[in-house]
N, C-alpha and C positions, 0 to 999 in steps of 0.2 A: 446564490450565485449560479449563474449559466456563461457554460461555451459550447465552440460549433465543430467538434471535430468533423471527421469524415461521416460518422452516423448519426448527425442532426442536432438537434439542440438536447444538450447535456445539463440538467440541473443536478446542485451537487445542496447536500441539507446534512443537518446531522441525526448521527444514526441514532434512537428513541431506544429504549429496551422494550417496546413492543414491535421493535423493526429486526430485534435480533435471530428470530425464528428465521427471518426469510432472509436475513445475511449467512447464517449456519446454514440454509441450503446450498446456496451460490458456493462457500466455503468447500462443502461435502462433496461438488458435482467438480471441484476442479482441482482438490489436492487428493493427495495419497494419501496424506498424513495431515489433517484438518485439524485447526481448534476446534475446542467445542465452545458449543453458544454458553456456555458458563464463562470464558476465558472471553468472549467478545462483551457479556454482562460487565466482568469486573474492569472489563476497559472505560465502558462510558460510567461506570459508578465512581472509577476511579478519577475520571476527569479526563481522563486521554482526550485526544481530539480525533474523534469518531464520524465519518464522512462517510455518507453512501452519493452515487453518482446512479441518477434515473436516465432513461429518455423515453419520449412518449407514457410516463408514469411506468415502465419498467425497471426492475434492479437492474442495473446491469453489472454494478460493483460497489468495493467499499474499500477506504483507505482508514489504517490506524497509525496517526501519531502521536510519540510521547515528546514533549517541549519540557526541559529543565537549565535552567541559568544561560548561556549563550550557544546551547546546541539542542538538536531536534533531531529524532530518532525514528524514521519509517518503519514500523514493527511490520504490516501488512499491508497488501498490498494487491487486489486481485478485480481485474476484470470477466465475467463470465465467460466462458470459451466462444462460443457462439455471436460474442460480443467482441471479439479478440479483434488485433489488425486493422481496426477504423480513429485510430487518436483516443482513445477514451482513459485507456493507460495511462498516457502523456497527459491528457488531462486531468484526470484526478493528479499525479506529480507535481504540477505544476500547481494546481489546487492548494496541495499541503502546502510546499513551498510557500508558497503566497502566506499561509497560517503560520510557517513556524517565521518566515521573515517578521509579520508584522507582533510575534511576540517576544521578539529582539533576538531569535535564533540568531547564529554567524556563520552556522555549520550543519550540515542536514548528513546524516551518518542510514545507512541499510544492509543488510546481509540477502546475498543472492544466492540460490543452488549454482553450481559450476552446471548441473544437471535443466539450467532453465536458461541455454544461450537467447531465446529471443528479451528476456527480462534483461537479462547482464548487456546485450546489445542498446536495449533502451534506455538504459540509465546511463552507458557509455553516450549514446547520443544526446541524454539529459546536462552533461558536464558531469556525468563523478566520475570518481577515480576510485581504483582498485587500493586499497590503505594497507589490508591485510586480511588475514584469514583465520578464521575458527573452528580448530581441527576438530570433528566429529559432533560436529552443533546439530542438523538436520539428523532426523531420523529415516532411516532408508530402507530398502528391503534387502541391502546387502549389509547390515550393518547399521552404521552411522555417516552422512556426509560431508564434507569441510564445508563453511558458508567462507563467501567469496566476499569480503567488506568494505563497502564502497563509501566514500564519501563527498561531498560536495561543498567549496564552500557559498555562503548565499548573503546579499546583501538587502537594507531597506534600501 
């Protein structure tokens, strides 16, 4: 599948475990507190639905969702920085969406850092809604963080 954000044509494939080395980069160069490519492993072993988003044959990100009975759960969620602020975000979201809809998803649910207003701004722009909070979920350097829990609902 391909779309045309602001920085060109976007193909999106899913992620291989031989693709997980260079997702675990992207992951390393943009969080503080990163998976490790073992945690993106048991994702695609586990079946998740595992989505990298190219353009020009670059990474530029990957999206992880988990789809069980009528709701779907955006575990991750990361465009590469350098890559930020041209729709690619928006379109990988839209991407899953489209994935947890057509496997009779009803409700697409995520956790946002309060610490990552342009993420919380974008999903606020996607239709979710703020549901509730997860005191001391995120790992932080002062501590631990609340995640902020959004959800959306989504139809076929």
């Amino acid at each position: 599948m391909s779309a045309r954000p602001e920085s060109g044509l976007a193909e999106f494939s899913p992620v291989r475990i031989a693709d997980v080395e260079s997702i675990g980069v992207v992951e390393r160069r943009n969080y503080e507190f990163p998976w490790t490519d073992g945690i993106f492993r048991d994702c695609v072993r586990a079946g998740y639905v595992c989505e990298q988003v190219r353009v020009d044959g670059a990474l530029c990100g990957y999206g992880i969702l988990q789809v069980a009975a009528d709701e779907a759960h955006v575990l991750n969620l990361c465009i590469d920085r350098e890559r930020q602020r041209r729709g690619l975000g928006r379109a990988m979201l839209e991407h899953l969406t489209t994935i947890a809809v057509n496997a009779g998803a009803r409700t697409l649910f995520l956790e946002v850092r309060p610490s990552n207003p342009r993420a919380f701004e974008m999903y606020l722009a996607a239709g979710f809604n703020e549901v509730g909070v997860r005191p001391g979920y995120y790992d932080s350097h002062r501590g631990r963080e609340d995640a902020i829990v959004m959800a959306r609902a989504i139809h076929s």
